[in-house]
Structures are given as C-alpha cells and as structure tokens.
GUGU-452454 format. One record per residue (C-alpha): x, y, z. Coordinates in steps of 0.1 Angstrom, whole numbers, plus 2048, in hexadecimal, padded with zeros to 3 digits. Each point is the difference from the previous one (the first is absolute). Layout:
<sites>
XYZ...
</sites>
This chain:
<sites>
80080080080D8237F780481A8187FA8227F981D81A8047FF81481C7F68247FB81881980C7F581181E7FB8227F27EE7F47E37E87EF8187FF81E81B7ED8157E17EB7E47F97F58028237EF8207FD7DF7ED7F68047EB81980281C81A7E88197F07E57E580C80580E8257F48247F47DF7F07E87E780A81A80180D8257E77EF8197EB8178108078048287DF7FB8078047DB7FC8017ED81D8257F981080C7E07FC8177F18198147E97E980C81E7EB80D8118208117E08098107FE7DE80B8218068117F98228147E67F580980E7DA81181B81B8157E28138087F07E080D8227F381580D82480E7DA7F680980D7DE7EE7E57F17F08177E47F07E47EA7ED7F181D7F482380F7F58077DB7EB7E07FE7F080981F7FA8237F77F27F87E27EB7E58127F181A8157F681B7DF7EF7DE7F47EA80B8218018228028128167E37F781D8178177FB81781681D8018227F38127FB7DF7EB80A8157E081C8118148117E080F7FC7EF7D981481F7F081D7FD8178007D98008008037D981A81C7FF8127E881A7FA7E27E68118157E27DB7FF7F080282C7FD7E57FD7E67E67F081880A81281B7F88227F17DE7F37F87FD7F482280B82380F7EB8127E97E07EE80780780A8288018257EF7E37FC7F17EB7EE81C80C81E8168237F681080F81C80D81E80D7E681C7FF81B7F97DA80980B7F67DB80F8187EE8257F58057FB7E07FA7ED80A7E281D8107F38157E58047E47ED7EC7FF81A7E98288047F48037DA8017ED8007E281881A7F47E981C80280F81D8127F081D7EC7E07F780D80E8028258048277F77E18077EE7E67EA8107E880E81A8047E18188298098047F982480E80F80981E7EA81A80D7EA7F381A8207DF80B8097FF82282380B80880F7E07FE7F27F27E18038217ED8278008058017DB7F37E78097E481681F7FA81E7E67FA7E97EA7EC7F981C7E98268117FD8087DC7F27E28017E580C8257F58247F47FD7F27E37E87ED8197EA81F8117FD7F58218158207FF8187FB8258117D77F780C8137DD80E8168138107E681F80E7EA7E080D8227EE81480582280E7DE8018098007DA81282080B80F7EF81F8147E77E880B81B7E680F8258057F880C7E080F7EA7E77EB81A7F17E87E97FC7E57FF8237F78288007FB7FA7E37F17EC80D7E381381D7FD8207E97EE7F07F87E07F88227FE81B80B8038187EE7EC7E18017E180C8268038247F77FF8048138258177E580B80A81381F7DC7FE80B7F97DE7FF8227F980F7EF8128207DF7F57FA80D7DF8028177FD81C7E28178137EF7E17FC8177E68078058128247DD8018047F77DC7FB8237EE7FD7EE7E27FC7EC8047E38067EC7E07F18207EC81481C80E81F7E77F97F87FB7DC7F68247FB82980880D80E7E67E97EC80D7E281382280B81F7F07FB7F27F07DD7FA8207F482480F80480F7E17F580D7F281F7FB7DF7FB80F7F081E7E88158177E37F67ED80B7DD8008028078287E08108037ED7E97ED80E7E18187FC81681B7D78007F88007DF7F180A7F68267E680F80D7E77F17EB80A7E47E67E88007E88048297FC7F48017DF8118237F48217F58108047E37EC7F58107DC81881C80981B7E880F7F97E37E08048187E881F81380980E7E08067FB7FA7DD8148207F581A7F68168017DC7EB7FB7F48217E77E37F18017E68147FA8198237E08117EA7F77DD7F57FA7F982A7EE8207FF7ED7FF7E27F37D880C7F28148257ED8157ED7F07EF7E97F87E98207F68168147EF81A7EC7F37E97DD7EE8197F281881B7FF80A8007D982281280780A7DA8107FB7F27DF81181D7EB81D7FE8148017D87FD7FF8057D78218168018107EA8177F67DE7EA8058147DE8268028128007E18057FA7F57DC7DD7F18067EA8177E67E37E58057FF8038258048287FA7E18007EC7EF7EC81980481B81A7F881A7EA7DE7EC7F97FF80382080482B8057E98007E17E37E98108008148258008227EE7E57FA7DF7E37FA8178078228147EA81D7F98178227F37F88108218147E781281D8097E87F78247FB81B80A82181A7E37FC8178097E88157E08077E47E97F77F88127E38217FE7F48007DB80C7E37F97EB80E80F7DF81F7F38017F27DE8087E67FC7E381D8137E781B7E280E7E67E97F87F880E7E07DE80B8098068247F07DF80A7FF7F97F982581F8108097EF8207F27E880B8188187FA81C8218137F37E581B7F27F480782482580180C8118167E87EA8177EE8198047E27FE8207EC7E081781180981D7EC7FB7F07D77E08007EE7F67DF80C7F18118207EB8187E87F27E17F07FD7E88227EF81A8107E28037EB7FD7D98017FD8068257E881C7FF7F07E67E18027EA8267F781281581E80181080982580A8187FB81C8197ED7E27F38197E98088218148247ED80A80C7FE7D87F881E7F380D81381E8207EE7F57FA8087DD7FB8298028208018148107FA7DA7E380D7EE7F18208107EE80C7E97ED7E67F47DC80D7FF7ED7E17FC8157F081E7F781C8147D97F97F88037DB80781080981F7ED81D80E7E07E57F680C7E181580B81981F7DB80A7F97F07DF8008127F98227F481D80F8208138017F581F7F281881680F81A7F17EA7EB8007DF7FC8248038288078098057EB7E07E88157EB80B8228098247F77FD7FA7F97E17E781C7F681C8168098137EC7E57E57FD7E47DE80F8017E97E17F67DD8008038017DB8048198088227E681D80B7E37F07FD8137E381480C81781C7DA80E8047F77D98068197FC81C7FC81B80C7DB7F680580C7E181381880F8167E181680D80F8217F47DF80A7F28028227FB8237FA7E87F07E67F17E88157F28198157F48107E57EF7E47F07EF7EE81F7F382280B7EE8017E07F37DB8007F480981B7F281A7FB7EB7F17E07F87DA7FA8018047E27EE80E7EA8217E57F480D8127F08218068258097DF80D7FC7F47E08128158088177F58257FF7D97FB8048077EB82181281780F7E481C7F87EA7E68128177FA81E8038288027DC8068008088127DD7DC7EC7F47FA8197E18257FF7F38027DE7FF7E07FA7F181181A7E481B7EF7FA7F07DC7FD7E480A7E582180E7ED80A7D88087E27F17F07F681C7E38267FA7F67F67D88017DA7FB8028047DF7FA8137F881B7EA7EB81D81B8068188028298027D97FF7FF8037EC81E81B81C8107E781D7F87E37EC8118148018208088267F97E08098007F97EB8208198128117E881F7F57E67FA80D7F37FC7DA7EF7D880A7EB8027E281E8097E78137E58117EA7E87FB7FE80F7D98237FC7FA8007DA8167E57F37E68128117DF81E7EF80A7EF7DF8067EC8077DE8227FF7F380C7E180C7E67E580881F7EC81280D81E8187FA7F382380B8298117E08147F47E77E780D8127FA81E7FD82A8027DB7FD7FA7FD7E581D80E8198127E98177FB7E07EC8068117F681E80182B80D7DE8047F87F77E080F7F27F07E080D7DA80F7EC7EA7E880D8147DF8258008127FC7DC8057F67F77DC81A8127F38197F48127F37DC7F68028067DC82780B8008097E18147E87E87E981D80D7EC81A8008147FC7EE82182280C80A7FF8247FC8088108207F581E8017DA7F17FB8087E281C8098208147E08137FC7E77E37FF80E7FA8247F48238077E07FD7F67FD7E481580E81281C7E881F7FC7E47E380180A7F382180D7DF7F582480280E8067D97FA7F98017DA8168257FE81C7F180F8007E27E580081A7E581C8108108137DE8077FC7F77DA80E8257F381C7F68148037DE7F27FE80E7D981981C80781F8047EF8247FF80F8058248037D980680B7F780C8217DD80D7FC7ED7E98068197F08217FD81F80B7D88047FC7FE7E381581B8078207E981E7FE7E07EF80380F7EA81E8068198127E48147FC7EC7E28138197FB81780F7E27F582680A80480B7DB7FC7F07FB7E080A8217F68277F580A7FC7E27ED7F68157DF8228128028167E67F07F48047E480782880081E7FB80C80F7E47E97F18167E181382280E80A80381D80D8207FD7E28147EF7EC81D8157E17F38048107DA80A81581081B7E481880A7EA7E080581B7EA8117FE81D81B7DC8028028007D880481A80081B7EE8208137E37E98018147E280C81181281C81F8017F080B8287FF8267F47FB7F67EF7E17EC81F7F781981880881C7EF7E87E68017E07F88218078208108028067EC7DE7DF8107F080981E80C81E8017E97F07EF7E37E081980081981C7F67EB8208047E07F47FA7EE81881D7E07EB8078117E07FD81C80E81A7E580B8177ED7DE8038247EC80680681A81B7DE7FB8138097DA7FE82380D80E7F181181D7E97DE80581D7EC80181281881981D80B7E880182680981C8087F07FB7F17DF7DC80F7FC81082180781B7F87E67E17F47E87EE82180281A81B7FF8047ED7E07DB8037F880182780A81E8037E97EA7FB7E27E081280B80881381E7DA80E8057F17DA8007EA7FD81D8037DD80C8257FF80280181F8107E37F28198117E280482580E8057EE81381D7F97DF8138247F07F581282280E7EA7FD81F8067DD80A82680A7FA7FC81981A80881C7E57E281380C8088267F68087F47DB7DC7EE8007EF81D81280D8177E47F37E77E97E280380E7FE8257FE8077F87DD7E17EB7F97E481681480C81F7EB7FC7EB7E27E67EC8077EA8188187DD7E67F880E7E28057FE7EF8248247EE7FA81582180F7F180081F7FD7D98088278037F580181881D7F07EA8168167E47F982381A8057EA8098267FE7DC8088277FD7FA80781E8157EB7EF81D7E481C7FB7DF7F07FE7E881D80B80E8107DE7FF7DB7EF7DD7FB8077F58267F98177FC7D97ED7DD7FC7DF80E80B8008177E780D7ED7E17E27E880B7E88217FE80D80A7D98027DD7F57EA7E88158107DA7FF80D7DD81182380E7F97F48218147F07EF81D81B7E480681B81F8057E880D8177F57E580F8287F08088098248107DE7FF81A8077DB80881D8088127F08208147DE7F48017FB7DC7F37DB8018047F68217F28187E97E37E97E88047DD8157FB80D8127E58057DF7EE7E37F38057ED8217F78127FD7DE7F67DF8017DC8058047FD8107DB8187EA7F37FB7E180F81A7EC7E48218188058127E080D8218108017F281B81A7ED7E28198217EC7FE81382080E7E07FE81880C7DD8078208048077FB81B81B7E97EA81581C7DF7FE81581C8107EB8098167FD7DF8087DB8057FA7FC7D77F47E07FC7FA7F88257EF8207F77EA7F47DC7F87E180F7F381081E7EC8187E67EF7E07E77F87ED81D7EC8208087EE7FF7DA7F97DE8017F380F81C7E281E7F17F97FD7DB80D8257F37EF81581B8118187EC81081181C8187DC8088117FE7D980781F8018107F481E8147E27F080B8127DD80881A8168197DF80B8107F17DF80181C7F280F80381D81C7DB7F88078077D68067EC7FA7E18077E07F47F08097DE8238157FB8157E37EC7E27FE7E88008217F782B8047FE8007E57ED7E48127E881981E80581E7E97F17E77F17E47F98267F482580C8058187DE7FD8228048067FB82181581B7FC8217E681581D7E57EF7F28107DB7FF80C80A8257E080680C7F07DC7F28207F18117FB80F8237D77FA7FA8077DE7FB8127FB8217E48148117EE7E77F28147E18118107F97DA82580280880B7EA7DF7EB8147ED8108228118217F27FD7FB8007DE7F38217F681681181B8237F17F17F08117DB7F481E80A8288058138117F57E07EA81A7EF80C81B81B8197FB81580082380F7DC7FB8088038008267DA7F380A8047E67E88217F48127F08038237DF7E87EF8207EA7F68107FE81F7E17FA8157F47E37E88257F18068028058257DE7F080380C7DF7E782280081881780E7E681081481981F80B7EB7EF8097E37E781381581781481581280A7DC7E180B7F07F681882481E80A8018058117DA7DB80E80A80881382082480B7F27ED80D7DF8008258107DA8027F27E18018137E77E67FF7E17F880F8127DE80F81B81280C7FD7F882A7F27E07F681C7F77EA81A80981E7EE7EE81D7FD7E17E68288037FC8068028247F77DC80480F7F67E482680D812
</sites>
C-alpha cells in the first residue's frame, strides 16, 4: 500500500485556515443554558496547557466550543495553544473570533501579533485597528510597542521602528527586548555603532538570552568579524540548541569559510529541528552541489521550491531572503518562469524605462492602484513631462482616495502646460479632497474652455447641487442634454437637478424622457420609485420597482428601495431581506447597499446584527468615508469608543474639508470621548466655512468640556449676535454656566431657550440642572411635559433615572416599564429595570437581564448584570459563566470584577477571588460595590 507524502508543515498550517475558520461560523447566544461539561473541558484544556501539552489542551478546547462556541476564554486559551503549536493561521482566527465575541483587546492582542507576523504579515500589525496601542495597559503597550518597531523595520520604515523602541523604552528601560529590536535596525541603517550598543545593552540586561546572544553575533557578521560571530552564535546556540537563526547564520558562514563538513553538522540541526524552514534545504543544495552530487542538489531544491510555491505573496512580500531563495531555486532547476514572480518581487529591475508606463495601465486595467501609483512614480522621475503619465497618475491617486496628491500632480503640471484635459482633472480632485470652493473654480474654467467634457460638467452640475446652487446646475445640465438629447444618461442627471429644485414635476419629466429613451435603463425608474415613495404612493413604488427587477433581479439600487417600501409599511422582516439581498448582489467595490443595511440595524437596535454587516464594508474599502464613518457609529453602539475613536481620527483625515461631513465625524468624536480630535476636526470644518452654525455650536461644547471656557463664551457671543432667533445661543450659554458650576444662571439660559424654541432637547437641559437642586420640582416638570406628550420616551427615561437615584424603586420600576411599552427592544432600559429589580429582591430580575442581553448581546454592563442576576438567583455555573465574559469584555469594569470575585469566593476559588477584588478596590474608581468589594477581600487575606 502507498503512502502518501507528508505535507510540509507550512503548506498544511494555510490549509488549516478552513479548518479553523469553523470556530468563528456562528456564536451561540449566552442565553443558552450553561453546560457543566464545557466548563470542565475548559479546566482541564488549562492544566494540559500550564503542562505545555498544546495538542491535548487544543482537543479539549475544541471539545468544549462543540458545547458552547460562546465561550469567551475558550477562544482565548485555543489562540495561544495554536500559536504555541506553530498553527499561527488558526490561531489568528481563534483570537479574532474572542475579538469579535467581545474579548477585551489587551487580553489577546500580543499574542495576536505574534499570530499575525508568523504568517509573515507585519504590515497589517501597523495598519490594523486590533494592533493600536491606545487604550493597552502599560505593560502590554510597551511589548506591543516592541511588537510593532519590528513590523516597521520589515516594511522597510527604520526611523518609525526606531521612534516606537524609544517609545517602549520610556515605558521600561530595563526590558531587554526593546534593545533587542533596536539591532536589526540598526545595522538595516548601516549604524553599526548603534547596534554594537544596542546589543551589548541587551546582553547585560538578560545575559542569558539566546536572542540577545544572536543579535551580538549578527553584529560581529556584519563587520566581518567572523570569529566573534562564530562565538556569538555558539554562545546562543548553548543557550538554546535548536536556535533556529543561530544555526542558518552559523551554517552558512561556515559555508563561506569552506568549512563544510562543520555547516554540514549545522545545516543536519536545522533541517531537524526546524523542517519547514526552506533556507535548511538551500543551504543543503550548495553544500551537496560541492560535493558533486547534482541529483541530491536538485532534490533539496525540490525541496525549497515545494515549501515556498504553496505560500501566498504576503508571506514573501517582507522576506527578501525567501524571495531570493525561491527564484534562484526554480531558475537552478530550470523552472524560469516560476523563478519570475519571485526575483520580480526581490529586485524591481529598471523602475524608470517605459515598461512602467505600459505596466501601469495594465494595473489600473486591474484594478490595481497601489502597483499602478508605485511604477509611474518611478517612471516620471526619468520622464517629467509626460502628460498622459501625469493623468493616469493623478486618476489612480484619485480612485484611492488620495486626492491631495492628484491635485499637487495637476497643478504642477498646469504650471508646465496648460491642458484642459489636466484642468478639468484638477477641478475633479479638487472635488474629492473637499476643497469645494476651488473646485469650482477649477471645473467652471475648464467647462469653459471645453463644453464638450462631459465628466466636468457632470462634475460641475453636482457640485451646483451640493452647494445649494439648484438653478445653475439645472443650466448647465439642459446644455448637457440639448447638446446630446439622445443621451438616457444626462436626462437622468437633469431629473435629479431639478429635484434638487424643488421642480418634482420637471424631475419626474426628465426621469421618464430618459427612460423613454432607454427601455433597459434601470437609474430613472429607480428615481421615479423614489418619488412615489415621498409622496407616499407605495403601491405604484412597489410596481415599479417590481418591473426593473423582473428585469434584473440583481439590480441594487431597486433591492435597496423595495426594502424601503417595506420598511415604510411596517414589515421590518421582509425590509431587512431586501436589504440582505442588495448586499448579496453588490459588487466588489460597492458599499451602498452594506451600508443601507448596518444602518437599518441599528436604527432598531440591533448592534450585533449591525456589527456583523460590517465585514462586508470593510473587506470592500475599508478606508472609504462613509465605511469608516459607519465602523464608528457601529462601535459607539457596541460600547467600544476606542474602536470609534481610531476610525474617526482616520475619517477625519480622509473627509478633507468636506464641512458637514467634518461636523457629523466630530459629534461622533465627542460621543466617543476624543476631545481633542473633534476640536482638531472642526477648526478644520471652520477653516472652509467659518460662519457654519453647527461646527461653531458644536466647537462651543468641545471648548467647554476642555475647560477652554472664555474661547467658547466668545463663541457664544458670536452666535447670539448672528443668530438673535434661534434658541441655540442661549442653551449654549446654559451649558458654559453649568461648566462654571452656575446653575441659577444654567437653568435661567435653559429656561429661556425652552421659551423661544419649545422641545425634549430644551426640557432635558432643564430638567438635568433642577434635578440636582430640586429633584422633585425635576420630577413634576417632567411629568407636566409628559402629560401632553405622553410618547417623549427620551424625557420619561431621564424621569426614570432620577427616581433609581433616588432610590425611589418602585416609582423608577414603573417609569422604566412605560418606556418599555414605546420602545420594548431597548436593551439599556432592560438593564436599568433589571438593577432595580434586583435591589427590590425580585426574583423576576434574571428574566428580564437576560431579555436585556437578548436585545443588546455582547454588551459587558449588561452581560454583568445577567451574571450577578443569576447568582441572586442561586445559579452560580450559570453566573460563572456570564461573569468570566462580561470581564474579558472589560477588564477595567470594577462591579463586574467585584460580581466575579464574589461568585469565586462563594464556589471556594479563593485565589482567583481575592485577584479579581483586589484589581476592583485598587482601580482608583468609584463603584457602587465599592465597601462591599473591600469587606469581601478582607476575608479573603
């Protein structure tokens, strides 16, 4: 019987991915029951792992999902007993599924990146979300910080490596690791005196470290001092045997040397100890091509060839060596045109000939900008003045958003060559760096000069609309279609001109003209749906709709508004099908319709669903506006501000000076607590309209909140001489009194923005100042708003929360019912109500957290609160459970530790319990626990 060959390891390790991905397929919900044998599993997957016995804990692991995939420290333990295993690709799946079932970051993000660069990935370690370090716990920041100076150094940006060492360093300057990582660096840069230091810091700092002794032999290497390399590389190879950089280093200097038969001892370790490693059997080909034997030679080539092929590029993309491993291996075996791709990727040959001119537009042809942008860079540093180079560049900067280089490129060359071809180009980019007011400039001189470019004046009647310039734009597009009547598409662009109008019954003129034109044109009907749809004509909109996908049962934009209609009937279960099949039909570079449906998610409070719907967003472009914009939004309503925080700062940058765009991504700043950055965001906003009421407004609240109260009160002053009707200057006032600790003159400046402009915004500012002076006159003002408006939930939750302070149980449990009653799935009122349940003994508590959890899954305070229901409720497994998740979800929670650590002390876990009470009371933050938690530790000592 024949066996079948053995795979190599790294060819199997990418194979395993499918394997793996099978642990993120669904997430059980925590409602279901706790099952015993999965926590057992769990408990001794632990012991099996302290025992280093990774395949076993893995098994058992793995056992335990087959229970419960919810299980959050399940996931964790599997990643690090994968990454322990050498399986990095599993491992990442494994860590990334904690992420995504809630898993605090700081629990998993170093071993993540070790996951992560195993699979020879280190760009993503410094553009990925999950690798910031904002938010880390000293500790893990500095070795994160480490982590990353590595990654920069292997994508060849040696001064950020060296800015994020310093950085670790501040943090702890005798951790060796930083010096470490400071060698390679270093002698990349050819600073040989540098690393000499670096390297002998970190030999005295942890004289026992087979890496710090390699990193001072590879020193020696570098200046050609072979016998201290030799030395050094013995010296870590005694340390640890099976060292696998020592022995490639030591094996192949040896073979310089002619040293063979001491390499050959080397070269047999390696490919011993470390199999995979195709250097091992490079290094065996020289040594048996020396040796005469050009069959065994080619064998071990085979053999470099066979554990490279099945790697994707981004495993090679950073490892030069391989790369030239890999080339040279398939050229020695005569494999020429496999040895292409490989010595292509390593040495880029001549950037500056024609040939980049031409391979460029096969990678726009691609879609591949990034190679695109890279060659004819290289090619206009020989050929300047190449127009049409300049155009296919400033296009693919365009297409990736990069719109502040497009128009440097275009007016650098307009200074050159006037072309109306470049101007018309610069008005375009101009457009998408958010520079509106230039653009306009730009795009009416090229109109023009040139009527006849019908991208510009495209271009040109959109940005009418966007500036509320309705009867310009409707101008220039009739020019559009009485230049081409025929032309279904500009009949289309003058319906929505005369939308934007006000002109509904042109609109719908120039909709049908242009569907007259072409039967097959999906765009005008779709605008005529729309229309029924506003004047709420649902039957008609429906039909429509109907008749373009009889056509076309894929077309988006129809899948998109057929879910609206159902929506606007009520039936939320059909509209969210629609939705879920636009998203299924879109393209690769769509995000409409993803987007239409995170949207709808949220908007009924379904924030898992909603994060769910991301992927797709985000694997379609993750760096566009409205992806980023919604990625906060998504995280805001997951309790996740540091997630927020890090798209925002992102969109902030990519929305240029788009004013209203800027305004919205700071208000989500402000929501996600990142002062300075929404301050940033709208001095940027003001920069491009500096009268523009809502960024003025909202800077106002920023500057407040900073404690930069004259600069806001002169803003203030600003907007009540501007703006003497509107109520907004004087509840701005308010708001500055309330920061100054004056709340007769708070509540006056509220009271009379309420009087001008009667609202639930208006009342709640009064009615937050009176609760603190007077929480009952709070009280009857609320419910004398009530009275007349009997359905302003957000006014009788306020009226809610002031009775649970109060301590006013069964007042609040009634005020949070009613609210219940309007808005039955709101997941943070059932969490409210639960915490008064619970106060008042009700047993009825864990069934209405556990609704609370069902409405908001994956929410930590609201997971806490089922947990610490559940033991009220004499279910300790159950609490066990739910209290270990909601803790990896936030650790800095301190009531959820204290739940922890009185579930532990009560199952005897004494040393897990005292841990957990004593990070709680040593938090520095106040909690309602707080005497509890210290009179539980007490008799823990």
């Amino acid at each position: 019987m024949n066996k079948r060959p053995r795979q190599p390891a790294l060819t199997r390790r990418w194979r395993q991915l499918a394997a793996g991905a099978l642990l993120g397929v669904a997430s059980a919900s925590l409602l279901a029951a706790a099952d015993p044998q999965a926590s057992r599993f769990y408990e001794d997957a632990q012991a099996r792992f302290d025992k280093r016995d990774y395949a076993g804990a893995v098994v058992q692991l793995k056992n335990a999902l087959q229970i419960d995939k919810s299980m959050l420290p399940v996931h964790v333990l599997l990643g690090k007993a994968l990454l322990a295993k050498g399986d990095v690709i599993a491992a990442e799946v494994a860590f990334d599924e904690a992420l995504r079932l809630g898993v605090n970051r700081a629990e998993v993000v170093l071993p993540l990146a070790d996951a992560v660069v195993g699979q020879g990935k280190p760009q993503l370690l410094l553009q990925g979300t999950r690798f910031a370090t904002a938010g880390l716990p000293t500790g893990v920041r500095a070795q994160l910080l480490v982590k990353l100076a590595a990654a920069a150094n292997d994508t060849g940006d040696p001064a950020s490596a060296l800015k994020l060492i310093e950085e670790a360093r501040g943090i702890d300057p005798q951790r060796a690791d930083s010096w470490i990582a400071e060698v390679p660096v270093r002698l990349r840069a050819r600073q040989v005196r540098e690393a000499t230091a670096a390297a002998d810091r970190a030999v005295a700092l942890a004289p026992d470290s087979a890496q710090a002794a390699y990193m001072r032999a590879t020193v020696a290497h570098s200046v050609g001092d072979r016998d201290g390399a030799l030395a050094g590389y013995g010296r870590a190879l005694q340390l640890r045997p099976s060292h696998t950089e020592s022995l490639v280093s030591r094996g192949g200097l040896l073979l310089d040397l002619g040293r063979g038969d001491e390499a050959a001892r080397d070269i047999a370790e390696l490919r011993k100890s470390s199999p995979d490693d195709p250097r091992g059997a490079y290094m065996q080909s020289l040594l048996l091509e020396r040796k005469g034997d050009s069959a065994g030679s080619r064998r071990a080539l085979a053999d470099v060839t066979n554990l490279l092929d099945p790697l994707p590029p981004e495993f090679l993309r950073f490892r030069p060596q391989l790369l030239i491993l890999g080339g040279l291996a398939h050229y020695g075996l005569g494999q020429r045109e496999k040895a292409k791709p490989y010595l292509e990727l390593a040495q880029r040959g001549q950037p500056g000939s024609a040939v980049s001119k031409v391979l460029a537009q096969i990678y726009l042809g691609e879609k591949n900008y990034d190679r695109a942008i890279a060659a004819l860079d290289a090619y206009l540093k020989a050929h300047p003045n190449d127009t049409q180079a300049i155009h296919l560049l400033a296009s693919a900067h365009m297409t990736q958003g990069r719109y502040a280089r497009a128009t440097a490129l275009t007016q650098e060359a307009l200074r050159r060559q006037d072309d109306p071809s470049l101007r018309g180009l610069l008005g375009l980019s101009l457009v998408g760096a958010g520079k509106l007011g230039d653009a306009l400039t730009a795009l009416e001189a090229a109109y023009k000069t040139d009527p006849s470019q019908v991208q510009v004046a495209s271009a040109l009647v959109s940005l009418y609309m966007q500036g509320g310039q309705s009867a310009k734009a409707v101008r220039v597009a009739e020019a559009l279609v009485k230049g081409k009547p025929d032309n279904a598409g500009l009949h289309n662009l003058l319906g929505a001109a005369r939308l934007r109008a006000a002109d509904g019954a042109g609109a719908r003129a120039a909709f049908e003209r242009a569907a007259a034109l072409d039967a097959g044109f999906a765009a005008p009907q779709v605008n005529l749906a729309r229309l029924d749809l506003a004047a709420n004509q649902l039957d008609q909109a429906q039909a429509r709709l109907a008749a373009v996908l009889g056509r076309d049962e894929k077309y988006v934009e129809a899948l998109i508004e057929m879910g609206r209609v159902h929506e606007r009937r009520g039936q939320t279960a059909d509209a969210q099908r629609w939705y879920e099949k636009a998203d299924d039909h879109s393209g690769p570079d769509s995000i409409a319709a993803a987007q239409t449906l995170v949207d709808f998610h949220l908007r009924y409070k379904q924030v898992a669903a909603a994060r769910d719907a991301t992927k797709r967003l985000t694997s379609r472009a993750p760096e566009a506006l409205p992806v980023l914009v919604t990625l906060a939004q998504v995280a805001l309503a997951n309790d996740d501000p540091a997630a927020a925080r890090t798209s925002l700062t992102r969109a902030a940058s990519v929305a240029n000076y788009d004013t209203p765009v800027l305004v919205q991504i700071a208000m989500l700043q402000v929501r996600a607590g990142h002062l300075p950055g929404a301050a940033y965001t709208l001095d940027k906003a003001l920069s491009e309209r500096p009268d523009d009421l809502p960024a003025l407004a909202l800077l106002v609240d920023v500057e407040g909140r900073q404690g930069e109260l004259d600069k806001a009160e002169a803003r203030v002053r600003q907007i009540l001489a501007r703006h003497p009707k509107l109520a907004i200057g004087h509840a701005l006032t308010g708001d500055l009194a309330m920061l100054r600790n004056q709340k007769p003159a708070a509540l006056q400046a509220y009271r009379r923005a309420h009087q001008m402009q009667p609202g639930t915004d208006s009342l709640l500012r009064m009615f937050r100042v009176q609760a603190e002076t007077d929480p009952d006159g709070a009280n009857r003002a609320a419910l004398q708003w009530l009275a007349s408006r009997p359905g302003d939930t957000a006014v009788r939750r306020a009226l809610a929360d002031n009775y649970a302070r109060a301590n006013k149980l069964p007042e609040a449990r009634s005020a949070y019912e009613a609210v219940l009653r309007s808005t039955p799935n709101d997941g943070e009122v059932l969490n409210n109500l639960a915490q008064v349940m619970l106060l008042q003994k009700d047993p009825g508590a864990l069934r209405v957290a556990e609704d609370a959890m069902a409405k908001r899954p994956g929410v930590p305070h609201i997971i806490g609160t089922a947990g610490w229901a559940a033991f009220q409720a004499g279910q300790p497994d159950r609490a066990l459970q739910l209290l270990r998740d909601a803790r990896l979800r936030d650790p800095d929670n301190p009531e959820t530790r204290f739940y922890l650590g009185t579930v532990l002390a009560d199952r005897g876990r004494k040393s897990e319990a005292r841990e957990e009470l004593e990070i709680a009371v040593r938090s520095g933050r106040s909690f309602a626990s707080a005497r509890q938690a210290e009179r539980l530790l007490e008799t823990l000592k």
